[in-house]
MITOR-864535 format. One record per atom (N, C-alpha, C): residue number from 1; y, x, z. Coordinates in steps of 0.001 Angstrom, whole numbers, plus 500000, padded with zeros to 6 digits. Layout:
BEGIN
+------+--------+--------+--------+
: resi :      v :      u :      w :
+------+--------+--------+--------+
:  NUM :      Y :      X :      Z :
...
+------+--------+--------+--------+
# end
This chain:
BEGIN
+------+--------+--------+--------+
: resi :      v :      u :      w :
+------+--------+--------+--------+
:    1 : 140746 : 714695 : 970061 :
:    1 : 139922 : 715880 : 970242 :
:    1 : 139593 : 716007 : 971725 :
:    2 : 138644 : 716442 : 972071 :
:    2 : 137613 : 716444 : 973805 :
:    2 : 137046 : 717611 : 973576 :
:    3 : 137578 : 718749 : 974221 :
:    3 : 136541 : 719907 : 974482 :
:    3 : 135623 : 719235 : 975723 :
:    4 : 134539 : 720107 : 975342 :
:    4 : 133296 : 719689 : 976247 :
:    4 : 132945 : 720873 : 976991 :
:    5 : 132865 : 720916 : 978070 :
:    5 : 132829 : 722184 : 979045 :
:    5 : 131983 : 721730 : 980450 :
:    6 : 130671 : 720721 : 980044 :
:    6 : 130131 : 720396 : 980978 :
:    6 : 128867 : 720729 : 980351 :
:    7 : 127367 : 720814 : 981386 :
:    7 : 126559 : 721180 : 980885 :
:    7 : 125822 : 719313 : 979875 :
:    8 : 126465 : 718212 : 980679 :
:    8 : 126098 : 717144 : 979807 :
:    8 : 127783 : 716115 : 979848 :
:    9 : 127404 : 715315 : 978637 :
:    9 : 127989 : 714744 : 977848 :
:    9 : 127410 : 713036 : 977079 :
:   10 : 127941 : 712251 : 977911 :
:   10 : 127683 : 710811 : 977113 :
:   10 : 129193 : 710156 : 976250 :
:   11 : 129361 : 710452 : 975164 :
:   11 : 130580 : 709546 : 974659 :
:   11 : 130480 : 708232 : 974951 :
:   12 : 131531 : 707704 : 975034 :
:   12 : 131651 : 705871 : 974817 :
:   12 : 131553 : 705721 : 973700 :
:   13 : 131278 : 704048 : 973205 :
:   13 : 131927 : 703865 : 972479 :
:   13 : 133117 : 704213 : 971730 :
:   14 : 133720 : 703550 : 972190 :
:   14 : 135421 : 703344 : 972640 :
:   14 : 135958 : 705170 : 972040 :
:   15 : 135178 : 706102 : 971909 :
:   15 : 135395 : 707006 : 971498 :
:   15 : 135047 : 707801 : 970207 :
:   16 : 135043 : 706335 : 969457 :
:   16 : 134246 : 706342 : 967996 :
:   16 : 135694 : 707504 : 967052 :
:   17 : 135376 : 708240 : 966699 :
:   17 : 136034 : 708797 : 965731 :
:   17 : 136812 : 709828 : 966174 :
:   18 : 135695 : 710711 : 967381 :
:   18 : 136466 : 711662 : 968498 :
:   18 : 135849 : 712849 : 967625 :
:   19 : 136549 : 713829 : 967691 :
:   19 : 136120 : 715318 : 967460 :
:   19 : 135864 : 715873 : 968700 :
:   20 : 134628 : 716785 : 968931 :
:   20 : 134103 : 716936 : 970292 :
:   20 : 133810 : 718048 : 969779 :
:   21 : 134089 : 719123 : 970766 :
:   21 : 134404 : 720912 : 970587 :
:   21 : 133539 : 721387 : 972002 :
:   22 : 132201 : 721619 : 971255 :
:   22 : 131401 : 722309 : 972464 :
:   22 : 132199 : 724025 : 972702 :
:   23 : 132171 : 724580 : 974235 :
:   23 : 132937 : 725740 : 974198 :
:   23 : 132286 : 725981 : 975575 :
:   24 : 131011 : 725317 : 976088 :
:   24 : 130732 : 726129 : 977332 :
:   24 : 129239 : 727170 : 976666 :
:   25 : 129727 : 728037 : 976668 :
:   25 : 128644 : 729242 : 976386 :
:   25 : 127215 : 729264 : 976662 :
:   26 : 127058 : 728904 : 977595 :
:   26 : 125480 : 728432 : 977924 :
:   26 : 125136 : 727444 : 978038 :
:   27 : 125571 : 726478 : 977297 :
:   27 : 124879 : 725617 : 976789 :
:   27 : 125409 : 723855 : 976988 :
:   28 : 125302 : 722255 : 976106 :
:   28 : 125236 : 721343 : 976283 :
:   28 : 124691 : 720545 : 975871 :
:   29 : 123959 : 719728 : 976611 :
:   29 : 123872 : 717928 : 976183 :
:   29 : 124230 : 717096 : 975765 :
:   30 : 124900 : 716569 : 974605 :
:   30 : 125158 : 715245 : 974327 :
:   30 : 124071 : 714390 : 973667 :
:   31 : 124106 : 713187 : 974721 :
:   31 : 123495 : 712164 : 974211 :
:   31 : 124399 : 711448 : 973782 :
:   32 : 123976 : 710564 : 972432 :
:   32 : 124224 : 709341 : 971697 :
:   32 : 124456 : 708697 : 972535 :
:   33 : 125174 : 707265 : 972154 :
:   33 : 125319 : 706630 : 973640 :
:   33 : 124352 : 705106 : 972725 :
:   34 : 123710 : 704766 : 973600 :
:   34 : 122734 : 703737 : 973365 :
:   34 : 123529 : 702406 : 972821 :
:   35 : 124342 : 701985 : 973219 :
:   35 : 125029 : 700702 : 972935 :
:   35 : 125905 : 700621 : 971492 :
:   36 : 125809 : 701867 : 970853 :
:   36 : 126844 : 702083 : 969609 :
:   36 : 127047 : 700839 : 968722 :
:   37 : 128158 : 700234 : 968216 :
:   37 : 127931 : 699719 : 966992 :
:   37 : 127718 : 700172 : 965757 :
:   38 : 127308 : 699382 : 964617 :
:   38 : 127228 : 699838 : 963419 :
:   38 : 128582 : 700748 : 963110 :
:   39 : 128363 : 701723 : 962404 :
:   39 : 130063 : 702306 : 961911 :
:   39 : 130561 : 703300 : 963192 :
:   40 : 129818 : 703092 : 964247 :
:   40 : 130462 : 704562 : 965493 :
:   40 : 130066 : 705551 : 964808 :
:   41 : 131119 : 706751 : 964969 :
:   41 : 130655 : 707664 : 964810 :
:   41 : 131427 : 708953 : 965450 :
:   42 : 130959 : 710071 : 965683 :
:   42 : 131144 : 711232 : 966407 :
:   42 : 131343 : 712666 : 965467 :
:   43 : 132276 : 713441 : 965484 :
:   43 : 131844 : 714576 : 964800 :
:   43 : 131844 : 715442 : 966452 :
:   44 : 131182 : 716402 : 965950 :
:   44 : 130573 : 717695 : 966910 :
:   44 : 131307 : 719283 : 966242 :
:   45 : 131904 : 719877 : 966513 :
:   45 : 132107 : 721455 : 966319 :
:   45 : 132241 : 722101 : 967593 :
:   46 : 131163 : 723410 : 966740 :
:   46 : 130643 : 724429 : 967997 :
:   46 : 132428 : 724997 : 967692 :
:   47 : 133217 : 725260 : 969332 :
:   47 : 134331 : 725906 : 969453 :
:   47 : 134311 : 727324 : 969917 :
:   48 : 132732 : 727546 : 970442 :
:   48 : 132251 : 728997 : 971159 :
:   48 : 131083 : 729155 : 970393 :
:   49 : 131138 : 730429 : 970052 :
:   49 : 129585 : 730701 : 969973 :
:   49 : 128536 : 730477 : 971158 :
:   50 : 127572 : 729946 : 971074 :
:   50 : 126104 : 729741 : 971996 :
:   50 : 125789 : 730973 : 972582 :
:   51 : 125854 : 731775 : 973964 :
:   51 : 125308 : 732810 : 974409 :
:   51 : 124122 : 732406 : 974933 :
:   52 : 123605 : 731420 : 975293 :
:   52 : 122350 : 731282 : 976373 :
:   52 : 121492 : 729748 : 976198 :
:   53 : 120767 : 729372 : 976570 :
:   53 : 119977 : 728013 : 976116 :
:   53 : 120304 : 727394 : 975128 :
:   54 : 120562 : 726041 : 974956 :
:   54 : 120966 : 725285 : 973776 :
:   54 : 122039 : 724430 : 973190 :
:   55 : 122521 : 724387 : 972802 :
:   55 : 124012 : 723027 : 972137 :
:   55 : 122839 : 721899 : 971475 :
:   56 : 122753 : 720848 : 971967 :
:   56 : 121747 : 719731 : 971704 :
:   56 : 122693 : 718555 : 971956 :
:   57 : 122589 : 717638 : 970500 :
:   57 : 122953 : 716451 : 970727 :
:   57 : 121623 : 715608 : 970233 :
:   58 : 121577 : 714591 : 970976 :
:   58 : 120255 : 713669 : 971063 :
:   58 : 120368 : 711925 : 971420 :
:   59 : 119507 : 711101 : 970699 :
:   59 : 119501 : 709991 : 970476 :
:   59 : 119478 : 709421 : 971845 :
:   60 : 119747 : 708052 : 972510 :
:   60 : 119763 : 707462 : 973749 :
:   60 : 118145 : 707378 : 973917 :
:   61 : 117515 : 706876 : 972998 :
:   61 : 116041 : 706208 : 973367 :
:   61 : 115346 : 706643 : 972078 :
:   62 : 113905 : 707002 : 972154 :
:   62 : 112926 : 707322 : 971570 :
:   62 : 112968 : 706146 : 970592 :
:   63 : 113307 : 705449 : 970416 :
:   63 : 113273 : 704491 : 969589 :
:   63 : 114328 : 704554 : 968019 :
:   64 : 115039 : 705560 : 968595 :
:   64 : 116498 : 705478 : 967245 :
:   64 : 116409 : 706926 : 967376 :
:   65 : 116363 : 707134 : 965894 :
:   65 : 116112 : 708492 : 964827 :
:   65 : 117593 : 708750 : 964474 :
:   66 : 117156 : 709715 : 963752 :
:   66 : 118586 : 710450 : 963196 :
:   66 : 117511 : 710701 : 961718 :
:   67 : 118713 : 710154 : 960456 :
:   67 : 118095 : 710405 : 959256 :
:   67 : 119615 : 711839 : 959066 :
:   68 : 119497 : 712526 : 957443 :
:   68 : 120416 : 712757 : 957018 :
:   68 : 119924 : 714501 : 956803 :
:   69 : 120932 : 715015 : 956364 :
:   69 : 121068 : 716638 : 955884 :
:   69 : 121501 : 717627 : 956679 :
:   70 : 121133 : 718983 : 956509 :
:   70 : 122294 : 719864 : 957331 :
:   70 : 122240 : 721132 : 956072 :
:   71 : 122970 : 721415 : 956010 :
:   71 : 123015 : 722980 : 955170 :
:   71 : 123331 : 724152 : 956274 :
:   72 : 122479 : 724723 : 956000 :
:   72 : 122443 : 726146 : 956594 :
:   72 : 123150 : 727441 : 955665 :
:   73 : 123748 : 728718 : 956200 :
:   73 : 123796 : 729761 : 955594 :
:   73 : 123307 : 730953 : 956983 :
:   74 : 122494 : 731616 : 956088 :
:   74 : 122281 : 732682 : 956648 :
:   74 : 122879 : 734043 : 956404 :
:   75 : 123249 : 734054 : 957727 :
:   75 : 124604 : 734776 : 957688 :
:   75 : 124533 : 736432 : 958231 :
:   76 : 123320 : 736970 : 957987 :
:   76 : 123012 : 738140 : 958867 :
:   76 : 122084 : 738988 : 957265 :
:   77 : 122091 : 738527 : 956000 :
:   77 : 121143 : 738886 : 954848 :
:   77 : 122158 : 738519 : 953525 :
:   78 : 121571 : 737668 : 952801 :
:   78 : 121862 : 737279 : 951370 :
:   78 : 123062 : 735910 : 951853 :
:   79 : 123291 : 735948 : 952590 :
:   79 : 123870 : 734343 : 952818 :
:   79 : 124006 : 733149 : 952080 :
:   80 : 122714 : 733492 : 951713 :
:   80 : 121602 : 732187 : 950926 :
:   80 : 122076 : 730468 : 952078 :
:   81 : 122320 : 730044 : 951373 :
:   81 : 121976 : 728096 : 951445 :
:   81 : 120945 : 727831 : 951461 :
:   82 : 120731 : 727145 : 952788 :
:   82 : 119305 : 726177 : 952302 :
:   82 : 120062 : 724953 : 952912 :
:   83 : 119526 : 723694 : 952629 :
:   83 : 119562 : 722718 : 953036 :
:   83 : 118226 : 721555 : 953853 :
:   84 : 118474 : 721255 : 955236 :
:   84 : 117259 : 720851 : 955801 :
:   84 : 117377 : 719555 : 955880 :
:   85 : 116463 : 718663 : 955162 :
:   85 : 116622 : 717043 : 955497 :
:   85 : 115608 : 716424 : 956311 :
:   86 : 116432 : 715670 : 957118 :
:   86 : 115988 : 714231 : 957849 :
:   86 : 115537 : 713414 : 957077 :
:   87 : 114360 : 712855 : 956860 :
:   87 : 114224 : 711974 : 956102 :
:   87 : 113903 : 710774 : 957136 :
:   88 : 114033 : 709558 : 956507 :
:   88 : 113302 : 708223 : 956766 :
:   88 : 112072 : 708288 : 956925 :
:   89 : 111838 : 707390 : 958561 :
:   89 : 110125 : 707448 : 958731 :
:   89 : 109818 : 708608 : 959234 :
:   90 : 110698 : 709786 : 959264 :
:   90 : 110742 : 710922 : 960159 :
:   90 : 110736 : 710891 : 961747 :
:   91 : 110511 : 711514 : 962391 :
:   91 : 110350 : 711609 : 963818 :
:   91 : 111373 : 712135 : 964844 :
:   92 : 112404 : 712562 : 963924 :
:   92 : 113493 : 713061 : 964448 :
:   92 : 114624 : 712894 : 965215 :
:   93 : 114824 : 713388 : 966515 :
:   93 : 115411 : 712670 : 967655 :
:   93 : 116726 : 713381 : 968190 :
:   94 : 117272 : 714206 : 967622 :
:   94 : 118212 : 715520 : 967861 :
:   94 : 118001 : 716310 : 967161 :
:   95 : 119172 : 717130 : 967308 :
:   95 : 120119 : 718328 : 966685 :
:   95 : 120106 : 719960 : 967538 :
:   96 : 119158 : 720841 : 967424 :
:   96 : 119354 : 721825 : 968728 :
:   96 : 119455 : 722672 : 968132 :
:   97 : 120604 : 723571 : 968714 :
:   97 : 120662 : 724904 : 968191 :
:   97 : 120647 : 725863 : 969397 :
:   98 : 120191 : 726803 : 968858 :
:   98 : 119926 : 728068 : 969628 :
:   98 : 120620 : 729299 : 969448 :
:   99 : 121801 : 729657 : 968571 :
:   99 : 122888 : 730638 : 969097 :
:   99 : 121723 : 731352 : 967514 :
:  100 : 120649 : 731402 : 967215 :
:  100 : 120607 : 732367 : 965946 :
:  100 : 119812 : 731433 : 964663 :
:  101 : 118869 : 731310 : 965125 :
:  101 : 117905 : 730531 : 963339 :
:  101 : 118212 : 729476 : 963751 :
:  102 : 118646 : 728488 : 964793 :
:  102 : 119377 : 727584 : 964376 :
:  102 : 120331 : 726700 : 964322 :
:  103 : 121309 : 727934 : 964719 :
:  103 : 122603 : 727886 : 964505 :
:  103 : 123336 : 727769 : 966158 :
:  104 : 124214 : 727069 : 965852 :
:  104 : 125225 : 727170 : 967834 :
:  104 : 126014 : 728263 : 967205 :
:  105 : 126977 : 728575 : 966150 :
:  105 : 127765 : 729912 : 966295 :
:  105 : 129079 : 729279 : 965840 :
:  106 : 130231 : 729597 : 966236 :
:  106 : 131495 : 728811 : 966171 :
:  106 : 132056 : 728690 : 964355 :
:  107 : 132127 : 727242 : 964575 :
:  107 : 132814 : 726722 : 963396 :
:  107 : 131531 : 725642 : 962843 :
:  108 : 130053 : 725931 : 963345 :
:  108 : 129138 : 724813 : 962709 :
:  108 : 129691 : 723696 : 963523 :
:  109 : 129180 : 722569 : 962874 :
:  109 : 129898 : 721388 : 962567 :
:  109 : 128653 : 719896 : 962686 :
:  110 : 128957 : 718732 : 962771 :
:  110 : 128376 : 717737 : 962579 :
:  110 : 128941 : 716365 : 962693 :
:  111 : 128481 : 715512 : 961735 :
:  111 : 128774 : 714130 : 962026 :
:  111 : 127515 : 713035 : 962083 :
:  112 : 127958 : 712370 : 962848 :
:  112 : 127203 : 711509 : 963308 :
:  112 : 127289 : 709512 : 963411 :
:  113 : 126691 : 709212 : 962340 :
:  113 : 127456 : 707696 : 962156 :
:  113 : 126009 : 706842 : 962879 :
:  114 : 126152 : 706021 : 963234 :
:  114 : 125260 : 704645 : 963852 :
:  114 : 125424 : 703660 : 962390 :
:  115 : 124014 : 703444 : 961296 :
:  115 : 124153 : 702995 : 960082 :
:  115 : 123674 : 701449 : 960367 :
:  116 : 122571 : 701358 : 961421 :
:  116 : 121814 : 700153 : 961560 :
:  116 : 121590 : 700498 : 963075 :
:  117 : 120762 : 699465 : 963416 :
:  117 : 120295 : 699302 : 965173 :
:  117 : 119436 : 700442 : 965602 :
:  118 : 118523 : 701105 : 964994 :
:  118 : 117830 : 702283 : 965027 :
:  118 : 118487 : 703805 : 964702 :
:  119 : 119368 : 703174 : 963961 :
:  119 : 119543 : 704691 : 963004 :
:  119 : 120523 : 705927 : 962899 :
:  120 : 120607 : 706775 : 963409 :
:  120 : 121975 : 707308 : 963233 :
:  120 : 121856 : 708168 : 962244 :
:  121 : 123048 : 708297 : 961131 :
:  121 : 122959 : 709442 : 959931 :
:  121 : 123891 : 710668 : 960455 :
:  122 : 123274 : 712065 : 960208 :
:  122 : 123179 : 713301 : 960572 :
:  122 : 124017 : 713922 : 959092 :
:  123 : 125027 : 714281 : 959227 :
:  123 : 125326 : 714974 : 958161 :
:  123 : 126376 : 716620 : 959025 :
:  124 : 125703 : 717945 : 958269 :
:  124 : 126643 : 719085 : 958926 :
:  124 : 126042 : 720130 : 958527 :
:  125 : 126813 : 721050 : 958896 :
:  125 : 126758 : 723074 : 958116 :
:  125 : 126588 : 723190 : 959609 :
:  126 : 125470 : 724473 : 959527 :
:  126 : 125237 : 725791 : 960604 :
:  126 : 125371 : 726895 : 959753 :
:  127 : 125833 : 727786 : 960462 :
:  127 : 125568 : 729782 : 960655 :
:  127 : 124242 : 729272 : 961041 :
:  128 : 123607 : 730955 : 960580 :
:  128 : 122216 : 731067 : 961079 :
:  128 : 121855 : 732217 : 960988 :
:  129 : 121050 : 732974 : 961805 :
:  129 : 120571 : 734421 : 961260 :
:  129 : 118768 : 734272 : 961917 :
:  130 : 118568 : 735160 : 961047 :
:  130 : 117041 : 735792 : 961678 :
:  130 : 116197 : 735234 : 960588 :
:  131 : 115328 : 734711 : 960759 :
:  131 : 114132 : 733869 : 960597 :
:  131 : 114840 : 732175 : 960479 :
:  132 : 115514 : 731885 : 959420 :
:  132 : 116692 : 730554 : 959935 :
:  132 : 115588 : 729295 : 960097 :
:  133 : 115770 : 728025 : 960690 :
:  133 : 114906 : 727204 : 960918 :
:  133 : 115778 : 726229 : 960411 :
:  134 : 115392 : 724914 : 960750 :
:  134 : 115856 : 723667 : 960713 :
:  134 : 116645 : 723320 : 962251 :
:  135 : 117851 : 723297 : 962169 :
:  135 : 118420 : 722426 : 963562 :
:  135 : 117828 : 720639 : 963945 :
:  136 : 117411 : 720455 : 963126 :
:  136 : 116227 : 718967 : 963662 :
:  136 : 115351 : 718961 : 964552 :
:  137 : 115606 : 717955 : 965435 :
:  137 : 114095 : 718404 : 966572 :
:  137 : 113494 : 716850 : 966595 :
:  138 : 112208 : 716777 : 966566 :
:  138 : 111865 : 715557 : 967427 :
:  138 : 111464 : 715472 : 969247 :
:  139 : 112052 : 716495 : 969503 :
:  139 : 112351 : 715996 : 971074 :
:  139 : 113941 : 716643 : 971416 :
+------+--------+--------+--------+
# end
């Protein structure tokens, strides 16, 4: 386990199968780390709620996507499920949350595996309130 308390963040390798606990309040960076092998993988849990900018984890190079799911609950109404997918052939380059619609509130969660040379699969639950969105970004 690695709390993260910097505004950025590159894992190693070598740190395949780390639980990484964002807890600085206003906000972090993790990038993917470009060199991954097949089978690396990372989980992410928010340890603080998000007060200010963003909790963003993001691919090394424009070139490698993130496929995969996230389930949302909205947690401020009906605390309705939705589920938002990554698909293949998608444009999708990171994970950003913003502290309300899309998500950053303590206990959301993510994993992150390297499947092929391009690809990383996205699987994880957010809190969400307001207007909830998709935590997928293509930038």
């Amino acid at each position: 386990v690695v709390e993260i308390t910097t505004a950025t963040y590159t894992p190693s390798v070598t740190q395949s199968g780390t639980l990484f606990l964002f807890s600085k309040v206003d906000g972090i960076l993790m990038t993917l780390p470009a060199t991954a092998d097949i089978g690396t993988f990372f989980d992410v849990m928010i340890e603080t709620t998000l007060t200010s900018s963003t909790y963003k984890i993001i691919t090394y190079v424009n070139t490698e996507l993130i496929v995969g799911s996230i389930t949302g609950s909205d947690t401020d109404s009906s605390n309705a499920t939705i589920a938002w997918p990554a698909l293949v052939g998608s444009s999708i380059l990171a994970v950003s949350m913003n502290k309300t619609t899309t998500g950053g509130i303590k206990g959301d969660n993510f994993r992150f595996t390297k499947i092929n040379a391009t690809t990383w699969l996205c699987t994880g639950y957010v809190n969400n309130n307001g207007t909830v969105a998709t935590p997928f970004s293509a930038s």
